[in-house]
C-alpha positions in Angstrom: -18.6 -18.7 -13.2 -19.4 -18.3 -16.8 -16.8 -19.2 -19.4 -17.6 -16.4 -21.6 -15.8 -14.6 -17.9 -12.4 -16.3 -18.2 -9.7 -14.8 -20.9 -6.4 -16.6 -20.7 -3.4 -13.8 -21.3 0.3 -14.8 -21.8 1.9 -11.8 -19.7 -0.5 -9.8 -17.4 0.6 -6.7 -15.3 -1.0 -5.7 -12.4 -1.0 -2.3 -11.8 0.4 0.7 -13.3 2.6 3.7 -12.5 6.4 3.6 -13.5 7.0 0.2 -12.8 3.8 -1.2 -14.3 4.1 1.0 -17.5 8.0 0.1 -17.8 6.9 -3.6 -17.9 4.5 -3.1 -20.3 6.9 -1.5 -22.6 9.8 -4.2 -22.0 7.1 -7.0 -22.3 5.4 -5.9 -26.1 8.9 -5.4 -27.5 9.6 -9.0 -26.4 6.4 -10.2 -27.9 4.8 -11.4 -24.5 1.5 -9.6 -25.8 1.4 -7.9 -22.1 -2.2 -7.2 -20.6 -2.1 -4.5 -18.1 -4.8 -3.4 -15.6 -3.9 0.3 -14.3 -5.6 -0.3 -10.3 -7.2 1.9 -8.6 -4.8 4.8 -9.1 -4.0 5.0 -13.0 -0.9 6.1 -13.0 0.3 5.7 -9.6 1.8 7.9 -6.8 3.3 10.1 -9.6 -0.4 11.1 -10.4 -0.5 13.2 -6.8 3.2 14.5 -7.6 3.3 18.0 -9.4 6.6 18.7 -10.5 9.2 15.8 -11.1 12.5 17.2 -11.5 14.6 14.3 -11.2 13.5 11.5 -13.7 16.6 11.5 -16.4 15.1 12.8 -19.9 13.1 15.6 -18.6 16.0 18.3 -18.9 13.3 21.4 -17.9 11.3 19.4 -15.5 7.9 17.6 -15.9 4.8 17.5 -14.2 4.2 13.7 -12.7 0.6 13.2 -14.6 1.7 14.2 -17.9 4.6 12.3 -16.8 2.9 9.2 -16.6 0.3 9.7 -19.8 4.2 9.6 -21.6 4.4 6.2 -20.3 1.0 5.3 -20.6 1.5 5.9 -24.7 4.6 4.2 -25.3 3.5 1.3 -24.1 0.4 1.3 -25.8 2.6 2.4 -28.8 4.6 -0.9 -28.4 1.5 -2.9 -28.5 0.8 -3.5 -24.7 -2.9 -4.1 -23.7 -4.0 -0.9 -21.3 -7.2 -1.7 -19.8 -8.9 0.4 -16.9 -9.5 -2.3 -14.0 -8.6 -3.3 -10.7 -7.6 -6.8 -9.8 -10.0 -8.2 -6.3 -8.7 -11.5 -5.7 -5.7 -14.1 -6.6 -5.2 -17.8 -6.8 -1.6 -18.4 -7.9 -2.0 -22.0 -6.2 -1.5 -23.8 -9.4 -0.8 -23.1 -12.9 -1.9 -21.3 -15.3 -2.0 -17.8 -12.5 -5.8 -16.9 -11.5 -6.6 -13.3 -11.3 -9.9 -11.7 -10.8 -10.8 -7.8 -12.1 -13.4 -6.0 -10.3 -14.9 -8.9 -8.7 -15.9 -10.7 -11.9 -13.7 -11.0 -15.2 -11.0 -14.2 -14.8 -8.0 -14.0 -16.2 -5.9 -16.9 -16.5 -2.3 -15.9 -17.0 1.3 -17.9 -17.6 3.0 -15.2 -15.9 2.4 -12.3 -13.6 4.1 -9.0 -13.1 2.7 -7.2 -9.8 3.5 -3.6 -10.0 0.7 -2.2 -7.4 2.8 -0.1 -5.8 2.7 1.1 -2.0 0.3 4.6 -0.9 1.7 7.0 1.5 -0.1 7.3 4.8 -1.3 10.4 6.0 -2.8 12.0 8.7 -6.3 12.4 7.4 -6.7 15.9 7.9 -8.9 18.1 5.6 -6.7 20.7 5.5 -4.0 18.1 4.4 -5.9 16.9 1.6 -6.5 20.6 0.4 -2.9 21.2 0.0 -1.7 18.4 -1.2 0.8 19.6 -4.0 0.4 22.7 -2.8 3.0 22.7 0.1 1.7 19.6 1.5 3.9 16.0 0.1 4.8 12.8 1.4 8.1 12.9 -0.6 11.2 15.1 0.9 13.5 13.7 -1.6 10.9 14.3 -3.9 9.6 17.5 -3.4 12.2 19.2 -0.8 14.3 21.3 -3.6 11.1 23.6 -3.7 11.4 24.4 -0.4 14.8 25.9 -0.3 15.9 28.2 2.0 12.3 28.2 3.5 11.2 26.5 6.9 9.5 23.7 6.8 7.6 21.3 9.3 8.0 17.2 9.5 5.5 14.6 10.5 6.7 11.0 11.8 9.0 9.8 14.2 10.6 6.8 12.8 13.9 6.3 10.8 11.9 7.9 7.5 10.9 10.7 9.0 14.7 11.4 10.3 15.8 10.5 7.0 13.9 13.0 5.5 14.1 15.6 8.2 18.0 15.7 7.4 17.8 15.8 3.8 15.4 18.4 4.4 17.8 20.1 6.1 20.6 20.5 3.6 18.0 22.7 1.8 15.9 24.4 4.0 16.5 26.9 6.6 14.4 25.5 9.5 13.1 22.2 9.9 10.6 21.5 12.2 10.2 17.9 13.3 6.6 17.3 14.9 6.5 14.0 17.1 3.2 13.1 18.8 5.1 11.2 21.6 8.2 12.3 23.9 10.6 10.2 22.2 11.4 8.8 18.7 11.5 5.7 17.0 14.1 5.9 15.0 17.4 3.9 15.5 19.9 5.7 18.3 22.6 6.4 15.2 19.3 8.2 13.5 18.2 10.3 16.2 21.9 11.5 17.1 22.5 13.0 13.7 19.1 14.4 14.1 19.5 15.6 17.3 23.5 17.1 16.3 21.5 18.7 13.1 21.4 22.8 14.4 18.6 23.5 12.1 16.4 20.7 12.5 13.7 21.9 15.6 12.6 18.9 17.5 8.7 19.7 19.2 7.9 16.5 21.4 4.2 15.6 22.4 3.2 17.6 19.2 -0.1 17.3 17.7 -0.7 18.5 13.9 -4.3 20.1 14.3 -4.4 21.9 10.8 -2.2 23.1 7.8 -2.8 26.8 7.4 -2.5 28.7 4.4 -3.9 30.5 1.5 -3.2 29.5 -2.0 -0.1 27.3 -0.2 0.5 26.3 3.2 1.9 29.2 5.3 2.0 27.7 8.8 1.0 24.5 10.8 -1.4 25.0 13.7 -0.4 22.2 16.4 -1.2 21.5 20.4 1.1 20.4 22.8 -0.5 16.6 24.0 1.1 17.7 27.6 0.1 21.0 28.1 -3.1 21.2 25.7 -1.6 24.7 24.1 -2.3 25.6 20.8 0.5 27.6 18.4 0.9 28.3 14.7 4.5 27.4 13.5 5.0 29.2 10.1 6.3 27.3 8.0 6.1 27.1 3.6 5.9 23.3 3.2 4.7 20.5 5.2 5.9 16.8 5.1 4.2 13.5 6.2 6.6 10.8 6.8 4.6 8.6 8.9 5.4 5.5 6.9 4.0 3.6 3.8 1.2 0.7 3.1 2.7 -1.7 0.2 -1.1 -2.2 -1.7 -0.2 -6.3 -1.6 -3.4 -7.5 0.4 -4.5 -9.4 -2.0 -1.9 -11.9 -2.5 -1.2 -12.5 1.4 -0.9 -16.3 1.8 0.2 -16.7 -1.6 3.2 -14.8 -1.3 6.1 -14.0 1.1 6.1 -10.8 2.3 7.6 -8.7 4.9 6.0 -7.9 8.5 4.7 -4.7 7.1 3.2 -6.2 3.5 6.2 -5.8 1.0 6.3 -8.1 -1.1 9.8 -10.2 -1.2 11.8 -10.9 -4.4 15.0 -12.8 -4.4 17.8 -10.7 -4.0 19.0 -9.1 -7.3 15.7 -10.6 -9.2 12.0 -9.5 -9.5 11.6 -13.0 -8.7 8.2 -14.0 -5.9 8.4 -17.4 -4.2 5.8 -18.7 -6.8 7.1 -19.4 -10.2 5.8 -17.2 -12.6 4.8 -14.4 -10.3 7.0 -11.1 -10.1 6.9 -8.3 -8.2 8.2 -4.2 -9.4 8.4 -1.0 -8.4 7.8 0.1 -4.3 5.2 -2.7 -3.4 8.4 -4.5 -2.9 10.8 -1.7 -2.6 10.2 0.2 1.1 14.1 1.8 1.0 14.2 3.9 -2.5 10.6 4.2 -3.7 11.9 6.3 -6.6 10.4 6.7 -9.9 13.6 5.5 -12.0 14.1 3.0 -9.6 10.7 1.8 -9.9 10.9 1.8 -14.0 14.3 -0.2 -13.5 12.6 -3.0 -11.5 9.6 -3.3 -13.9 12.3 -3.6 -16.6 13.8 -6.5 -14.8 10.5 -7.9 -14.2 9.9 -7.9 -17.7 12.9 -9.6 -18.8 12.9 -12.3 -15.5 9.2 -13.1 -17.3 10.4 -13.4 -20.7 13.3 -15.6 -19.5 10.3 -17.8 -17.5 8.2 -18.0 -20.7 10.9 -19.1 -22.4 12.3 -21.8 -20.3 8.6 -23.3 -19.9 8.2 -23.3 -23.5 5.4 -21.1 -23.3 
């Protein structure tokens, strides 16, 4: 590789969205000269989210891209680094950190924030893509309020999907909860409040064949697996909660990580098992995956990097 190819940064962030941005923002003020590469997904999840309603500051609401361009400009107004890029490959074996973008730029880095956050998976249905934001969301706790007093279907069979098929239920009128199989996942104390929830409509052996609607959804056309009959349930919103895909493949065998790919911090720290390498936000965070949550981890990450620069003399 070409030297011209390596650039040696001081603080580099690795993906953006609410974490990302809020270490940017925390790393400029401390004169770390942060370097941030937005991913794949500039922004983040937020960029998918229409209205945000529950991020403190945004008394009437706020829409998750413009959201996010308000982060995006405070930290470049603090003096961070934005660059559009996505990082391919890692070597944190020895010091300084090795980080490739897009195949081919190095950079070397004395410390790392990973902020790459985790993508919702979803069915894969076109009709699903088409009404995404429009009725269609992978966030209850997110989106639910929009939904009150409306029915509503679920996806997913796990402790997530009961999770969200209760809080769901608070708000709307009827829940449906569509399992592909004739039993759940979820833990026994999960499924028994589920199952002791009057308004939340269990349908076993339930395929999703296609969201229906006009401008939003209406209903969910689905076939029982058993019986091969097709019905319409009508319904205003539709929720996927069949689980989440922490975006950390790239630094397996470097780092310790769960069995599903979140990274793991020490307890109360943004701190990896490699010195110098943090992780923010929800590709370590699989229980709240919440905007301000996400922001307050990539303000610890900041600070836990300072504090490492610092110690090092570096």
């Amino acid at each position: 590789m070409a030297d011209e190819s390596i650039e040696r940064v001081h603080c580099l962030i690795i993906g953006s969205g609410p974490a990302g941005y809020t270490a940017a923002i925390y790393a400029a003020r401390a004169n770390l000269k942060p370097v941030l590469y937005q991913g794949i997904q500039p922004g983040g999840q937020l960029t998918i989210t229409t209205e945000v309603e529950n991020y403190p500051g945004y008394a009437e609401g706020v829409q998750g891209p413009e959201m996010m361009i308000d982060f995006e400009k405070q930290a470049k107004r603090m003096g961070a680094d934005i660059r559009y890029g996505l990082a391919t490959k890692v070597d944190f074996s020895g010091h300084p950190h090795k980080v490739w973008i897009d195949e081919e730029k190095l950079i070397e880095a004395d410390a790392v924030i990973i902020s790459t956050g985790a993508s919702a998976k979803w069915l894969g249905l076109p009709s699903e893509e088409k009404y995404n934001g429009f009725g269609v969301s992978a966030c209850a706790v997110c989106d639910g309020f929009f939904f009150k007093g409306r029915d509503v279907a679920i996806v997913g069979a796990g402790d997530t999907a009961a999770e969200e098929a209760l809080y769901l239920s608070k708000l709307c009128t009827n829940v449906h909860m569509l399992i592909r199989k004739d039993e759940m996942r979820a833990s026994k104390v999960m499924q028994e409040r589920v199952l002791n929830t009057p308004n939340i409509k269990i349908h076993f052996n339930t395929e999703t064949e296609e969201i229906l609607g006009e401008k939003t959804v209406n209903a969910v056309k689905v076939r029982n697996n058993q019986t091969q009959e097709v019905s319409e349930i009508p319904v205003g919103g539709f929720f996927v909660a069949i689980g989440h895909q922490p975006n950390s493949d790239i630094f397996k065998g470097f780092l310790d990580m769960d069995e599903t790919g979140y990274i793991q911090t020490i307890p109360g720290t943004s701190k990896t098992n490699i010195e110098g390498v943090f992780a923010a936000g929800d590709v370590q965070d699989k229980i709240y995956r919440q905007a301000v949550t996400a922001a307050g981890s990539g303000c610890m990450a900041a600070l836990d990097a300072e504090r490492y620069l610092g110690e090092k003399g570096l």
